[in-house]
C-alpha positions as CSV (number, residue, x, y, z in Angstrom):
1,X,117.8,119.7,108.9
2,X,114.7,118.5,108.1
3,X,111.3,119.9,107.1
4,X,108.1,118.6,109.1
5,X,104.6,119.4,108.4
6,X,102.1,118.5,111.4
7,X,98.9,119.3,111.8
8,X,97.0,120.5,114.4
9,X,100.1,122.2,116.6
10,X,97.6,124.5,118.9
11,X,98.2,121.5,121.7
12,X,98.6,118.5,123.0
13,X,100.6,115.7,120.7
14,X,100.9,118.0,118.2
15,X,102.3,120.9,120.1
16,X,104.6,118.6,122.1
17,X,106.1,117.1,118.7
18,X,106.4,120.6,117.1
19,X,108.5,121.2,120.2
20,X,110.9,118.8,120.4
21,X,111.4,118.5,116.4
22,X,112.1,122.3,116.8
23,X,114.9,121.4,119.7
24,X,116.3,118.9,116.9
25,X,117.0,121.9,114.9
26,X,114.9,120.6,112.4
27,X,112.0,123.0,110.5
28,X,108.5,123.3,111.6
29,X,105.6,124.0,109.4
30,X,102.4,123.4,112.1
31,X,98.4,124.0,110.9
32,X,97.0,125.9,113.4
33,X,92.9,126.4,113.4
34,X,92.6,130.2,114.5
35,X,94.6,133.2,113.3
36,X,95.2,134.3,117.2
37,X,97.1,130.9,117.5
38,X,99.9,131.6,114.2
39,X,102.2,134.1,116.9
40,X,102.9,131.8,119.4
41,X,103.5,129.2,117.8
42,X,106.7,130.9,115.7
43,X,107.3,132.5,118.8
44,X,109.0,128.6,119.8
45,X,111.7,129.4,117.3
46,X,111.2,132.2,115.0
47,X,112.6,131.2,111.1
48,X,112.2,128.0,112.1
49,X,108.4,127.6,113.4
50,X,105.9,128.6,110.9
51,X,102.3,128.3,111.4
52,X,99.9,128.2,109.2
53,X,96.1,128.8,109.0
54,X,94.6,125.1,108.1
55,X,90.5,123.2,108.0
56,X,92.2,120.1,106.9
57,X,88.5,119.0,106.0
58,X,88.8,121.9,103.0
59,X,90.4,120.0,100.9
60,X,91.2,122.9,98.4
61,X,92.5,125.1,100.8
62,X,94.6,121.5,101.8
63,X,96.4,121.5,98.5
64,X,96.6,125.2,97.9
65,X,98.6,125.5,101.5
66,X,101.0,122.3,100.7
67,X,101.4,123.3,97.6
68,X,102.7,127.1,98.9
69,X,104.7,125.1,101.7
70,X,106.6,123.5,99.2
71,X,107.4,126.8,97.3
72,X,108.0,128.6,100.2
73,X,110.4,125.7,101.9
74,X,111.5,123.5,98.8
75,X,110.2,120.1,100.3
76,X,108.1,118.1,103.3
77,X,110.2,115.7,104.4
78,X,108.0,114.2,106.9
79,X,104.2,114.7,107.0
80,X,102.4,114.3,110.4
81,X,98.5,113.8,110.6
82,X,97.7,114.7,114.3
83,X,94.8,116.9,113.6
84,X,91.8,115.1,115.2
85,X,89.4,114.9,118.2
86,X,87.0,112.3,119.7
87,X,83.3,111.8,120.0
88,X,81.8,109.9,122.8
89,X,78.5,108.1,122.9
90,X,77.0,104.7,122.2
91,X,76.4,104.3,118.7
92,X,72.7,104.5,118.9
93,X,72.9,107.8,120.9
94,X,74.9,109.7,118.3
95,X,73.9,111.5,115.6
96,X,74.5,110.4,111.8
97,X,75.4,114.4,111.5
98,X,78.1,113.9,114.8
99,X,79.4,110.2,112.6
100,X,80.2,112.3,110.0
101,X,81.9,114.9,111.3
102,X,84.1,112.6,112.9
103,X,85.1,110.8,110.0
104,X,85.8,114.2,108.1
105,X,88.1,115.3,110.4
106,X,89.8,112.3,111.5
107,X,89.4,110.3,107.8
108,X,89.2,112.7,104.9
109,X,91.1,115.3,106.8
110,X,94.2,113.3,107.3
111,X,93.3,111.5,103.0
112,X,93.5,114.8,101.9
113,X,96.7,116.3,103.4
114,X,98.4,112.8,102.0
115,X,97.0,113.3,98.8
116,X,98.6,116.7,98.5
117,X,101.9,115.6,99.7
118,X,102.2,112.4,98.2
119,X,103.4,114.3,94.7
120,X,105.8,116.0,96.4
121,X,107.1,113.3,98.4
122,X,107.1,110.8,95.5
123,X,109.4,113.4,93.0
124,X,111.6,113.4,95.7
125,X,111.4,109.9,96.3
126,X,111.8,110.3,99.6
127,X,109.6,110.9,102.9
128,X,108.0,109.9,105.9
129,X,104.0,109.9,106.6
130,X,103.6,109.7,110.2
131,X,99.5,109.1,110.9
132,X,98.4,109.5,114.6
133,X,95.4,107.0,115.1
134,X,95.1,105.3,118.9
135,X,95.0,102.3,120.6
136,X,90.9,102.8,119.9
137,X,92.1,102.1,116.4
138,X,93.5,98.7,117.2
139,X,90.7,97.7,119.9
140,X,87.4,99.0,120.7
141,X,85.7,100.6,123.7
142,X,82.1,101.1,124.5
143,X,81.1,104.4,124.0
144,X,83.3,105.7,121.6
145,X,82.6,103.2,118.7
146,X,82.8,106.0,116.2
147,X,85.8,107.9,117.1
148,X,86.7,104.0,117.3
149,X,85.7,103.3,113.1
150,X,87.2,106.5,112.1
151,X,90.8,105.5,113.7
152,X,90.5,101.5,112.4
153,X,89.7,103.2,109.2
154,X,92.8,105.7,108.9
155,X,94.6,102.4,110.2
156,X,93.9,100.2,107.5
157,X,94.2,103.3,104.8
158,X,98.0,103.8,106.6
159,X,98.6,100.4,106.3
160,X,97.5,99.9,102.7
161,X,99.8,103.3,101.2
162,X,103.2,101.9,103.1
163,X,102.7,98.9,100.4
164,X,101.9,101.4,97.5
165,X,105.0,103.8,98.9
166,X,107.5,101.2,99.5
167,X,109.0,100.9,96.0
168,X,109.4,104.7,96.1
169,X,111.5,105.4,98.6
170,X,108.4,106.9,101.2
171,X,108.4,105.5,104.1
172,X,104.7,105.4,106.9
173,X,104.2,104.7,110.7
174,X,101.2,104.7,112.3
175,X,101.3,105.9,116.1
176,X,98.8,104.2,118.4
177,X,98.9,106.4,121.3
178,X,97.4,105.1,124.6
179,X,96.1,107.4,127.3
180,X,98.4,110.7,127.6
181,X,97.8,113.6,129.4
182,X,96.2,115.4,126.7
183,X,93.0,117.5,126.1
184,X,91.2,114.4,124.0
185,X,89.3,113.5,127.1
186,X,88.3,116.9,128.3
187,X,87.5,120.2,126.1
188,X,88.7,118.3,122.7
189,X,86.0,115.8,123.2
190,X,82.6,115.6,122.0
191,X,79.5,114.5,124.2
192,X,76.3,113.2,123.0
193,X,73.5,115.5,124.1
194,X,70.8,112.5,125.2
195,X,72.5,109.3,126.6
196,X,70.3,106.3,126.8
197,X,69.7,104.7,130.1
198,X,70.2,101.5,128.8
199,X,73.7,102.2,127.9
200,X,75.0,103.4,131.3
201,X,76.7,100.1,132.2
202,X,78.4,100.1,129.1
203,X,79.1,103.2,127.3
204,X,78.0,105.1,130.5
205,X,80.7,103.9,132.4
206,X,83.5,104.3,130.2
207,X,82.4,107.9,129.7
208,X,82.4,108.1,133.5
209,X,86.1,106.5,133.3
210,X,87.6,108.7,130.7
211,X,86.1,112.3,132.6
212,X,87.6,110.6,136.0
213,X,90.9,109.8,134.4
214,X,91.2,113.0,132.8
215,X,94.3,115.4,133.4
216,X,95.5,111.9,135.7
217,X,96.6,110.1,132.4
218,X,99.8,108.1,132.7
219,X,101.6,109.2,129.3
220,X,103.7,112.0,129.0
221,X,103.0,113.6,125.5
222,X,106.9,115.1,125.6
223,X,108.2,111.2,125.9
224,X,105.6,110.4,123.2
225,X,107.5,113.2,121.2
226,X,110.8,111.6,121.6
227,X,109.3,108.0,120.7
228,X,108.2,109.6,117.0
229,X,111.3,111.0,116.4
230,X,113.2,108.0,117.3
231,X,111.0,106.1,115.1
232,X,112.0,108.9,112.1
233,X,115.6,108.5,112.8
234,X,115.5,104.6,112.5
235,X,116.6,103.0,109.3
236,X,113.7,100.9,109.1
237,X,111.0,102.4,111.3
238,X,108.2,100.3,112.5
239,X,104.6,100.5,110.1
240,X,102.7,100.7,114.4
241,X,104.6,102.5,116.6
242,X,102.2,101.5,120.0
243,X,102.6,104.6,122.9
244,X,102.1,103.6,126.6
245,X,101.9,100.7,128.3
246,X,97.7,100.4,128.2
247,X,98.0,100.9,124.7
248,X,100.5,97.7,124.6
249,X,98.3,95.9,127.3
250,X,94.9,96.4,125.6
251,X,96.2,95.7,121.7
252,X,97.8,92.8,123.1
253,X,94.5,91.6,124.8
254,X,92.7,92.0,121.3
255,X,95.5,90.2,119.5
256,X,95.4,87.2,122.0
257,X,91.2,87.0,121.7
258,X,91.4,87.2,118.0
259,X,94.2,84.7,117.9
260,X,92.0,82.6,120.3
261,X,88.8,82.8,118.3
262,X,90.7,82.3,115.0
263,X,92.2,79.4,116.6
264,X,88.5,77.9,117.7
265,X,86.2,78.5,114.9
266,X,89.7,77.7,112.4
267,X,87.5,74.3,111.2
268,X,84.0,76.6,110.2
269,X,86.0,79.2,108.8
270,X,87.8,76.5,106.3
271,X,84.9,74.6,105.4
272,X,83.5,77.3,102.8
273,X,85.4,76.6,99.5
274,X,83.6,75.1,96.7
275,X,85.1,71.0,97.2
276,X,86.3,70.7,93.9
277,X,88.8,74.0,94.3
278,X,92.2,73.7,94.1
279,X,94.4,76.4,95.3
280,X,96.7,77.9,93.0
281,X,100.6,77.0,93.4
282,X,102.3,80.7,93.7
């Protein structure tokens, strides 16, 4: 039995993962937003559910809650940053106050809950950090450029501790969901208040997109579920774990382009050394 700590359990990814974890037998520990919202959720499986009241951009109230889950449970075993939401608008149209918030809840949310695990996980030399970015943070869409920076940026941060946490014994995966049937595109979103005109082919019509698509998504959060916890069962688990086929269709798009573009500007992009530099023999 394992313990998990995930945040942001109300609904969606994180509720169905707290679900099927708790059908593994294993321990829940879920960060919930609103007192009303701790009963249910260890109604799922009481002694094994427990919810607990969580900001995740508080970072003291971050560390004094991990630090009482570990007293209160002996260990996280594997850490789960869900917690987020998305913002949609051109990047002219939002606000620097609406960029911010973004990136506090979706950036230095997710930094600070690692940061208070991390010691835990690193005495016991063991662990598994499981970050939830999106296929916006592989590839980009118009209108959502922010929501966009904040998941590349949690990307490359993921990508960067699973070098530092190798050598001691911690193991991370980053999940690039594709479209699920969630609430990110409806009530969980964020709208700018004054769209520009001259964005409507662009950032208009993805906006248009997402609120037609929405509660029609093709993923199924439950089989995203399962595909986490396979990925925590494996004996080496992948760093990307990419969820639904867009998500595989439009990363694989990017990574084609970029390979293309690499490929055609490969002679400018060589040319800048100083000529008498000589590479060093490693």
């Amino acid at each position: 039995m394992a313990n998990w700590f995930i945040t942001g359990v109300s609904s969606g990814f994180g509720r169905a993962l707290a679900e099927a974890v708790l059908a593994k037998g294993h321990k829940v520990i879920g960060t919930v937003r609103q007192e009303e919202a701790r009963a249910p959720f260890e109604a799922l499986s009481p002694g094994n559910a427990t919810a607990v009241v969580l900001d995740v951009t508080d970072e003291a109230d971050v560390h004094t809650v991990v630090d009482e889950v570990v007293q209160r449970h002996g260990n996280i075993d594997v850490l789960v940053n869900n917690a987020g939401y998305g913002l949609e608008g051109a990047v002219e149209e939002v606000s620097l106050d609406q960029v911010r918030d973004q990136f506090e809840v979706n950036v230095f949310g997710p930094v600070a809950v690692m940061q208070a695990v991390l010691p835990h996980m690193r005495k016991q030399r063991s662990g598994h950090v499981i970050n939830v970015t999106s296929m916006g943070g592989l590839t980009a869409f118009p209108g959502v450029g922010i929501y966009n920076g904040s998941k590349f940026a949690l990307d490359g941060i993921s990508e960067a501790l699973a070098k530092e946490v190798k050598p001691l014994g911690i193991k991370v995966t980053i999940v690039a969901p594709g479209s699920f049937r969630t609430d990110w595109a409806g009530r969980s979103m964020v709208h700018v208040e004054k769209p520009i005109a001259d964005y409507e082919p662009t950032a208009g019509a993805f906006r248009q997109a997402l609120a037609d698509r929405n509660g029609r998504q093709g993923g199924d959060p439950k089989k995203a579920a399962a595909a986490i916890i396979a990925a925590t069962e494996a004996t080496e688990p992948p760093l990307r774990l990419i969820l639904g086929p867009d998500a595989l269709r439009f990363v694989g798009d990017k990574l084609s382009a970029l390979q293309a573009e690499m490929l055609k500007w490969e002679a400018v992009s060589a040319s800048t050394n100083f000529d008498d530099y000589v590479a060093p023999k490693l």
